[in-house]
C-alpha positions as CSV (number, residue, x, y, z in Angstrom):
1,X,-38.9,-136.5,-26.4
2,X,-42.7,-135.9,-27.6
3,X,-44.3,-138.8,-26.0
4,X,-42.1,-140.7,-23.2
5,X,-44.7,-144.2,-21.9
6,X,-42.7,-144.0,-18.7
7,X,-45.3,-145.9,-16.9
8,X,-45.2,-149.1,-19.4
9,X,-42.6,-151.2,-18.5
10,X,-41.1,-151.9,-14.4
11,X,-37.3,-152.6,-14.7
12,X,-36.0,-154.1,-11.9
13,X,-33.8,-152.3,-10.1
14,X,-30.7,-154.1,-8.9
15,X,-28.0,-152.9,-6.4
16,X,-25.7,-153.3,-9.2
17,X,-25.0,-151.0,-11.7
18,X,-26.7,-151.1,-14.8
19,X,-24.2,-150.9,-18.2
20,X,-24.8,-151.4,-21.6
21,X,-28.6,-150.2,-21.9
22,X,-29.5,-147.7,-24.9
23,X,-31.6,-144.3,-24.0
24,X,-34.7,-145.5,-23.9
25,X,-34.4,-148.2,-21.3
26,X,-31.8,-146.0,-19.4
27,X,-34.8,-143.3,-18.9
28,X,-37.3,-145.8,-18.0
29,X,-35.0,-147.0,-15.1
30,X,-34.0,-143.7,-14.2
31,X,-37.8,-143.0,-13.6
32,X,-38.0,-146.4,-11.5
33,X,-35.2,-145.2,-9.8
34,X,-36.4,-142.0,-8.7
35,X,-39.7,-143.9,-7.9
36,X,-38.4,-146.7,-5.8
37,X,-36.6,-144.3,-3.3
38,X,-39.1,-141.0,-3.2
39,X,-39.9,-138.7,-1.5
40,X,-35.9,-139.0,-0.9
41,X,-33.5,-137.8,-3.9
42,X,-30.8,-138.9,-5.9
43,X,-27.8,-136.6,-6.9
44,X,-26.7,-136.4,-10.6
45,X,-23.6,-137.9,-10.1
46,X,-24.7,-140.9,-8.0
47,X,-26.7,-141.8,-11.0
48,X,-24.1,-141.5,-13.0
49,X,-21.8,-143.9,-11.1
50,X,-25.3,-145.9,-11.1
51,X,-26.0,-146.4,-14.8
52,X,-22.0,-146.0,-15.9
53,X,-22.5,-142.5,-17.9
54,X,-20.9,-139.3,-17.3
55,X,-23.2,-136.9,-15.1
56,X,-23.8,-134.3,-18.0
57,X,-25.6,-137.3,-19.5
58,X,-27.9,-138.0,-16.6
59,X,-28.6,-134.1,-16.6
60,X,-29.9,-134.3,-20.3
61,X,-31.4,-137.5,-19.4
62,X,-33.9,-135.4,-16.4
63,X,-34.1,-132.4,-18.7
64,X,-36.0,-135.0,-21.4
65,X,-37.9,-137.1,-19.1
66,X,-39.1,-133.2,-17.3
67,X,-39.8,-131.8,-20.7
68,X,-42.5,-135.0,-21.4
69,X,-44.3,-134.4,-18.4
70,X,-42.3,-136.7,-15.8
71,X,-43.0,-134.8,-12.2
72,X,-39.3,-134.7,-11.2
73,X,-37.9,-132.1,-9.1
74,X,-33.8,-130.8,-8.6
75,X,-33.3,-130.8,-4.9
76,X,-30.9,-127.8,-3.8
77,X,-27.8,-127.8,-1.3
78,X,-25.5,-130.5,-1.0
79,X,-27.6,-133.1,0.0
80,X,-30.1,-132.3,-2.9
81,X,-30.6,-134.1,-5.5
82,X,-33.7,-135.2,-8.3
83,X,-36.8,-136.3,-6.7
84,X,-39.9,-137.7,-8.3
85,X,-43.4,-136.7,-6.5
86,X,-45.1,-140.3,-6.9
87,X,-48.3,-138.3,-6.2
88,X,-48.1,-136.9,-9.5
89,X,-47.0,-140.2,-11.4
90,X,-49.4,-142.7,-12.7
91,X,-48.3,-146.1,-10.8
92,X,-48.5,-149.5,-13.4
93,X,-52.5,-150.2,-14.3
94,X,-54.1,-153.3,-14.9
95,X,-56.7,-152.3,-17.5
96,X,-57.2,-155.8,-19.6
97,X,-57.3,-154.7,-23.6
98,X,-61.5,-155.2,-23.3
99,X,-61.4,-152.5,-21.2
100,X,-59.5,-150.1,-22.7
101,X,-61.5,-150.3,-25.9
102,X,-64.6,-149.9,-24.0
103,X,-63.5,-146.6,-22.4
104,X,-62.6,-146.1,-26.3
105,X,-65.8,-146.8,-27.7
106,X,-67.7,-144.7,-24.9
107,X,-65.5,-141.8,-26.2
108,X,-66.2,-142.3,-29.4
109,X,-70.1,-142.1,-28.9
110,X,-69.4,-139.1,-26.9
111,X,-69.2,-136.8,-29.6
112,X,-69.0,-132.9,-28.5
113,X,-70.3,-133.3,-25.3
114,X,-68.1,-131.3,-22.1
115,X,-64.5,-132.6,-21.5
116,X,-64.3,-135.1,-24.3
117,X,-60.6,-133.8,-25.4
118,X,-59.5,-134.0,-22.0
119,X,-61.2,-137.6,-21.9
120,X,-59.6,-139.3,-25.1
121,X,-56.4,-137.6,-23.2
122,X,-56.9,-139.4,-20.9
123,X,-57.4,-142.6,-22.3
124,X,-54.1,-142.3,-24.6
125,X,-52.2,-142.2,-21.1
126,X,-54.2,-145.4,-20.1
127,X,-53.2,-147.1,-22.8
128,X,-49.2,-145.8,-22.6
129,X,-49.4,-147.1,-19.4
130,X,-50.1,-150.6,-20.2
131,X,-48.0,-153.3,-20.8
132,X,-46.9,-153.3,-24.4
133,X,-48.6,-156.8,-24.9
134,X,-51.5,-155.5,-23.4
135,X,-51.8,-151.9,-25.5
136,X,-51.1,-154.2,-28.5
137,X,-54.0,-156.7,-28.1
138,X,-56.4,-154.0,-27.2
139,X,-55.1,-151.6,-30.7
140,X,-56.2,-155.3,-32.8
141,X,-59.4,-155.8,-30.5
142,X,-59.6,-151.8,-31.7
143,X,-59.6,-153.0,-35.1
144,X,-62.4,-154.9,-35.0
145,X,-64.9,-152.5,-33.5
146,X,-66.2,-149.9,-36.2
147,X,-68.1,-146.8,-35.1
148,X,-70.5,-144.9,-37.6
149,X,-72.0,-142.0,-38.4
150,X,-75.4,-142.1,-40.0
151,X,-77.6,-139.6,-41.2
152,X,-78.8,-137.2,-38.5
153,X,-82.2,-139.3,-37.1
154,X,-85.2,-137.8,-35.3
155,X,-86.2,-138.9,-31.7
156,X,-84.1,-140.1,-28.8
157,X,-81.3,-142.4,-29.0
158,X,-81.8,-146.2,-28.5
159,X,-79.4,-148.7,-27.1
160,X,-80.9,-151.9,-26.6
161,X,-78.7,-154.5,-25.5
162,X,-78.6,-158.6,-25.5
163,X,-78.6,-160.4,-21.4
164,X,-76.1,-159.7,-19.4
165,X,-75.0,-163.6,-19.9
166,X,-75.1,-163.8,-23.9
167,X,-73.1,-160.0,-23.8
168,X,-70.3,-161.7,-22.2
169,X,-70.2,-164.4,-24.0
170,X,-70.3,-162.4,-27.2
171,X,-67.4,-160.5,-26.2
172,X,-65.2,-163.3,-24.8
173,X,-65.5,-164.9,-28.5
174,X,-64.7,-162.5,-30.2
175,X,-61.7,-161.4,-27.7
176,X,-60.1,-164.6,-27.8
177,X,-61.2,-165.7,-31.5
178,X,-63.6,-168.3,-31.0
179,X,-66.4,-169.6,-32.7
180,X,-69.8,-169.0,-31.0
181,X,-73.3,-170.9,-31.3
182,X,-75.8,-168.4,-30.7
183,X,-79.9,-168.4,-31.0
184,X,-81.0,-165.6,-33.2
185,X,-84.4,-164.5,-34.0
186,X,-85.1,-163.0,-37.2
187,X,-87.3,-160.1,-38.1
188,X,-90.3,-162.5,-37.5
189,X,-89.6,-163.6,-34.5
190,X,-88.3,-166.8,-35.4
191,X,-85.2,-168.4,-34.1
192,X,-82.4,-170.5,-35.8
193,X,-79.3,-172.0,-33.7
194,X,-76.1,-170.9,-35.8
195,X,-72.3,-171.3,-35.3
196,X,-70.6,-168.2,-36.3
197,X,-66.9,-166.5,-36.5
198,X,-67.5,-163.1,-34.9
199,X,-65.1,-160.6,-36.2
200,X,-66.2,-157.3,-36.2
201,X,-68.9,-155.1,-34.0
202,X,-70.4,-152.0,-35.9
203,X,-72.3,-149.4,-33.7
204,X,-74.1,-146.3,-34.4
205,X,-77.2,-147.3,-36.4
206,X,-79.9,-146.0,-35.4
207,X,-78.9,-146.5,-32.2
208,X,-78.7,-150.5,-32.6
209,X,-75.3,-152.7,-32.1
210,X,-74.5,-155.5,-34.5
211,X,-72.2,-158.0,-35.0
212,X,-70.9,-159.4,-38.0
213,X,-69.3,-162.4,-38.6
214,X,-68.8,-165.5,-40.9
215,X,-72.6,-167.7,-40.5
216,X,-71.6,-171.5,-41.0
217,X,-75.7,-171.6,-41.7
218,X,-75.2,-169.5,-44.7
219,X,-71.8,-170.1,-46.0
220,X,-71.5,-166.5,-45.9
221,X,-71.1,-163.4,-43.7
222,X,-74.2,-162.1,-42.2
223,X,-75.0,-159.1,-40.0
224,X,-76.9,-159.8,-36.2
225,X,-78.5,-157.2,-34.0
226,X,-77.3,-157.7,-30.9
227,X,-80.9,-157.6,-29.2
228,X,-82.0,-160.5,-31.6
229,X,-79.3,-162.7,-30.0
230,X,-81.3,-165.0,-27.8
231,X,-78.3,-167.3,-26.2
232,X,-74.5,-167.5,-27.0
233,X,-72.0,-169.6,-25.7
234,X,-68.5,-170.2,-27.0
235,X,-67.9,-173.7,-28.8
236,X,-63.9,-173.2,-27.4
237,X,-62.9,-173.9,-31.1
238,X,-60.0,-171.4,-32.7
239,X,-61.8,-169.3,-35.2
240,X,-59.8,-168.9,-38.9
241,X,-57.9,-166.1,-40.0
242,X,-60.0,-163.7,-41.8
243,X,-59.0,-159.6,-41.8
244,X,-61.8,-157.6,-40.3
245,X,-61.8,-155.8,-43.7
246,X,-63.6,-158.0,-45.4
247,X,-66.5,-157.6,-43.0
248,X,-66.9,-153.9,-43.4
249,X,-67.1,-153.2,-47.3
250,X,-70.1,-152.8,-48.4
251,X,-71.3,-150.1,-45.4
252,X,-73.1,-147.2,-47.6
253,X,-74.2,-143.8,-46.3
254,X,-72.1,-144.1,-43.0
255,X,-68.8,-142.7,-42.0
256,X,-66.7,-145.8,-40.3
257,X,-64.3,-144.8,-38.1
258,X,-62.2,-147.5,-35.0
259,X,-62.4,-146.1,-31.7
260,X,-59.3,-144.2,-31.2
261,X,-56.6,-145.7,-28.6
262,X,-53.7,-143.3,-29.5
């Protein structure tokens, strides 16, 4: 078993026994199991009589879940047992999807730098470790956040960023899918109040974030550097259905890549 998420669901453990589960849920509550009652252990053949299988099955059951990384431990003598050491098990998270794409996108701009393997590592045990309907939303929020790679530029880095305030309520929009009325102030300096869909946010030119969306202004979709936006608050109304795709097609000269959750 390559990649076992042992940490993303909690079965409930009931006195009873537990029949008529298929492998996968059966190795998730034999984790649980081992969980709930260490540092103490568990014989093979009192989890058998647990989940109704013969004990040769519960031995290949510990060989798989040991073999994906699961810390547990045969006990000798006849007291012994399996043991799980819960110091070395991740215990249920409650990263919100907006967070796990942020530690995504922070790897992403990481590049080469020291550790960044062992970083995105990491992060893809985060994000197994999440409720499913969590790691889901956050792989669609994923979808809508395009990192690229322009040509090589001379001078530091910048990273100028909108209020506090107007970030947030950027993000909330476009997490929930609402339509926002921001202020934005052209190259001029002038400013024009607009309702927009957000739908995607592209980083990585020349060291600017923007975010494009569908401009009810325009009729069209337009491009706004996140700086320029003056004030944004959510309007609370349910923004269309429009694939993220159609916002990044005409990108030349970059390499667009999502941040990478898995």
């Amino acid at each position: 078993m390559s990649h076992l998420r042992f940490q993303t669901r909690k079965l409930s453990v009931a006195p009873r026994n537990v029949p008529d589960v298929n492998r996968t849920d059966r190795l998730y509550a034999l984790v649980e199991e081992l969980r709930a009652i260490s540092p103490r252990c568990r014989s093979a053949r009192e989890l058998a009589v647990r989940f109704e299988v013969s004990k040769r099955t519960i031995e290949r059951d510990i060989a798989a879940l040991q073999a994906s990384g699961v810390p547990i431990y045969a006990e000798p003598g006849r007291r012994g047992g399996y043991s799980l050491d819960k110091t070395m098990s991740l215990p249920p998270l409650n990263f919100t999807p907006a967070e796990a794409v942020a530690i995504a996108v922070a790897l992403g701009r990481a590049g080469g730098q020291p550790f960044a393997r062992h970083a995105r590592s990491a992060l893809r045990k985060v994000v197994a470790a999440m409720p499913a309907p969590d790691g889901q939303r956050a792989r669609e929020l994923a979808a809508r956040v395009r990192l690229l790679d322009p040509e090589p530029q001379a001078g530091p880095a910048r990273d100028p960023a909108p209020p506090d305030t107007v970030a947030r309520a950027i993000d909330d929009a476009l997490l929930r899918r609402q339509v926002l009325r921001i202020g934005y102030s052209d190259r001029k300096g002038e400013v024009t109040s607009r309702d927009i869909e957000p739908a995607v946010f592209i980083g990585g030119v020349g060291g600017f974030w923007y975010l494009v969306g569908w401009c009810r202004l325009r009729d069209d979709v337009r491009v706004f550097r996140l700086d320029r936006i003056a004030a944004a608050e959510p309007t609370g109304e349910r923004c269309p259905e429009r694939p993220p795709e159609r916002f990044v097609t005409d990108l030349p000269d970059v390499i667009v890549r999502n941040p990478q959750l898995d």
